[in-house]
Structure formats: C-alpha cells, structure tokens
C-alpha positions in Angstrom: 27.3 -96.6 -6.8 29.6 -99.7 -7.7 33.0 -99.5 -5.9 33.7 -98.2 -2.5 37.1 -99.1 -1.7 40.1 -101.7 -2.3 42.3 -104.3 -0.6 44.9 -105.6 -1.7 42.9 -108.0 -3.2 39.7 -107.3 -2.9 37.8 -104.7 -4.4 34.5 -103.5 -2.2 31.1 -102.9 -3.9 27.9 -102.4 -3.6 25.6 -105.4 -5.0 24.4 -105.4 -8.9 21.4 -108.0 -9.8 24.2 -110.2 -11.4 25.7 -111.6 -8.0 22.6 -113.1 -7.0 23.9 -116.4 -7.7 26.9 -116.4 -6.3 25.9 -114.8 -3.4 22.9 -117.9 -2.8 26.2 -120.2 -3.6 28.3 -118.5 -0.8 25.4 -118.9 1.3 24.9 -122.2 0.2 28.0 -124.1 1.5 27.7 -126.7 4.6 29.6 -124.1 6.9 27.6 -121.0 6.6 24.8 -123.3 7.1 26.4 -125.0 9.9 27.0 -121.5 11.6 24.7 -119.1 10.2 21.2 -121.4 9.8 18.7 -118.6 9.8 20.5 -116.1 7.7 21.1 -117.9 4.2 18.5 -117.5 1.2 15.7 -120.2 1.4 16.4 -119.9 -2.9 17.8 -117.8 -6.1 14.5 -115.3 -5.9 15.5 -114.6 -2.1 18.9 -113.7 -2.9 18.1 -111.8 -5.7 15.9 -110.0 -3.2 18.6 -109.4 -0.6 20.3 -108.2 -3.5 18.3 -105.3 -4.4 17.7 -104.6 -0.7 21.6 -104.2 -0.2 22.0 -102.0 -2.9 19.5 -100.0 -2.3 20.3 -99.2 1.2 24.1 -98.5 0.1 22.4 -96.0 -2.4 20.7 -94.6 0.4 23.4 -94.6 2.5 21.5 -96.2 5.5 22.3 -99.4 7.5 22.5 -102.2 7.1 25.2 -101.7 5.1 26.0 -104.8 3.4 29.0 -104.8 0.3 29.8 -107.7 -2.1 33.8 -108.6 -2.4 35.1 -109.3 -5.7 38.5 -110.8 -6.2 40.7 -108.6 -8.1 42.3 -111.2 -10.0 39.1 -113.0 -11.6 36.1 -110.1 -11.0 35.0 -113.1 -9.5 32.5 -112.2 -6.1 34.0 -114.7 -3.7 31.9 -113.3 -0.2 30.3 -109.9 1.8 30.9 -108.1 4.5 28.2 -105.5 6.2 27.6 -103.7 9.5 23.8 -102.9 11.0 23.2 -100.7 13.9 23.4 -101.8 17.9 19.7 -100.5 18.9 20.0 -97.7 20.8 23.2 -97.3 20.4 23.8 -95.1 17.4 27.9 -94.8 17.3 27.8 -98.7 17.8 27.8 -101.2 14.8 28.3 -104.8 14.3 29.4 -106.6 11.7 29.5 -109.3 9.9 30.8 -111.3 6.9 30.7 -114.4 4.5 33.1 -115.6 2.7 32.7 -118.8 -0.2 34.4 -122.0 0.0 37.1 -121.7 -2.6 38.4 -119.0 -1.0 38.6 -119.4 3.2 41.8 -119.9 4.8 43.7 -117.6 2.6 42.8 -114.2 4.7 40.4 -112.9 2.6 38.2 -112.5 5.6 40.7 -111.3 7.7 41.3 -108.5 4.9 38.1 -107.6 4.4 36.7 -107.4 7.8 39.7 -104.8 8.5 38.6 -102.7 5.7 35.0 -102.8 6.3 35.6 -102.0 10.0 37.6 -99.1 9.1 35.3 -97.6 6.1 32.4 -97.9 9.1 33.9 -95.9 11.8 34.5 -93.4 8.8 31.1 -93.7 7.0 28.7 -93.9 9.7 31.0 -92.1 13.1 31.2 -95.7 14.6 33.0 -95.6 18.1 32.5 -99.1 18.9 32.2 -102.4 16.2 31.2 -105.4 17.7 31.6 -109.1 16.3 29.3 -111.6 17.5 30.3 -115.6 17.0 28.4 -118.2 17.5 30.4 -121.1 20.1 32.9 -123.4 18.2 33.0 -121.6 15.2 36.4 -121.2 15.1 37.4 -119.5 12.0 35.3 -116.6 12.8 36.7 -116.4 15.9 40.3 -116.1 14.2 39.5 -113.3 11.5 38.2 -111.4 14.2 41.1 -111.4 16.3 43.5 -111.5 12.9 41.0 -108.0 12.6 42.0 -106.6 15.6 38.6 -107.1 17.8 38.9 -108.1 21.3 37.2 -111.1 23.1 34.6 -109.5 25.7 32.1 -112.0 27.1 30.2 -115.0 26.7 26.2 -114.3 25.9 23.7 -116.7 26.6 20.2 -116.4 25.8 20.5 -114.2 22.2 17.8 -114.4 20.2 20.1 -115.0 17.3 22.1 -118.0 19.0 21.3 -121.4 16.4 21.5 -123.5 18.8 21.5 -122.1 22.3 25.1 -122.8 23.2 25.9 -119.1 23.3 27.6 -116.7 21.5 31.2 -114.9 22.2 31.2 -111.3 21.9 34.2 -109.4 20.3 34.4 -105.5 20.8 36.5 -102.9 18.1 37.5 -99.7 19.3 37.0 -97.0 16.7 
C-alpha cells in the first residue's frame, strides 16, 4: 500500500524502508526533542525499525496507524502524522504528528492533521480524536485549534508528561 490520500500539498503514505533517514532527521531537530523526549529514535537502526513497524501495521490495517507526508512539490518526506487507540475506548483515537524544520510555520501541520483526523473517523469509526500537548508547546497547541479540536482540560500526572508540568487535552468530534 503506498498512497492513502492527498492535500493540497501533501500526499499521505504509508512508510517504505527509504524514509528512514529522514524520518530519524525530523525526529532529530532541537524542538521535537524539546517537546517529544521519549518518542524520537535513539539512532538510524531505530528508525528504520519504526519504519517497518508503521508499515506493517498500515498493511494490516490495525492501529497505530502512523503515515509518512511527502511534499508534492519535491517527493521530499517533510513529517508524519498517526492515530493509536484510547484504551478502552474503541471509537476514541488520538493523534499525533511531526513535522521537520524546513517546513513548520507554513501549515503543513495544520493541513495534515485535518486530513488524518478525517481519514480516522472514516477508517477506523472514530467518534471522538483527542490531541494531547504537552504545556508551552505552543505550536502544537495552534495546529490543533487551526484543526478544529477543542481545548478540554488541563492533565496532570500522565505518564507521558516530559517534564511533569502537565499536558492540555484537545477533544475532535467525529
């Protein structure tokens, strides 16, 4: 399976064993480290890894369901986007997204967290797509609400909270 869907830039993939390298670059960059420390690749062989795991899972059409974006312009795989399961909540996702350096601030994330949410609550009957954001980060905060999810609560205590200063919890009705 290679493409699942289009932007207006973007085109939406599944993974091939060639974006291993950019993805560990995307994952790579000062911010995503900043904001996301326990979720980029410790080296090359890891994100080859996550690569095959990704693409597999899209074969198998089972969560987490995590896509590559590719610029239209270049081919050029400038960031992902994926959704996993809320446990015990099986019409509930949440998602998630990366997007490289070159390429922030221009809506790209914006774009492609609209099209993922959508292709979700058609793919996998999602009623409910939350967005979880770690505190300060500020341009996630934005390309969820540029995606139409709402601000819900404040959560304190997650297990996946950095840096213990709590998370803010967006909410996307399917």
């Amino acid at each position: 399976m290679e493409k699942l869907f289009e932007t207006d830039r973007l085109i939406v993939r599944s993974f091939r064993d060639e974006d291993a390298p950019a993805l560990f670059e995307n994952h790579l960059d000062g911010e995503v480290q900043r904001w996301f420390p326990n979720e980029c690749y410790a080296d090359l062989a890891e994100a080859r890894g996550a690569v095959c795991f990704y693409a597999d899972c899209v074969t198998k059409g089972q969560l987490p369901f995590v896509l590559g974006a590719e610029f239209k312009e270049t081919g050029e795989l400038i960031g992902d986007a994926g959704i996993s399961q809320v446990e015990g909540h099986p019409d509930e996702m949440e998602i998630g997204y990366c997007i490289g350096p070159k390429y922030r601030g221009k809506g790209y994330a914006a774009e492609l967290v609209k099209a993922v949410s959508v292709y979700a609550a058609q793919r996998f009957a999602a009623r409910v797509i939350w967005g979880r954001v770690v505190k300060g980060n500020t341009a996630s905060v934005s390309v969820l609400e540029k995606s139409g999810y709402r601000f819900v609560k404040e959560e304190s205590g997650a297990e996946d909270d950095p840096y213990g200063n709590g998370m803010l919890v967006y909410r996307k009705e399917c």
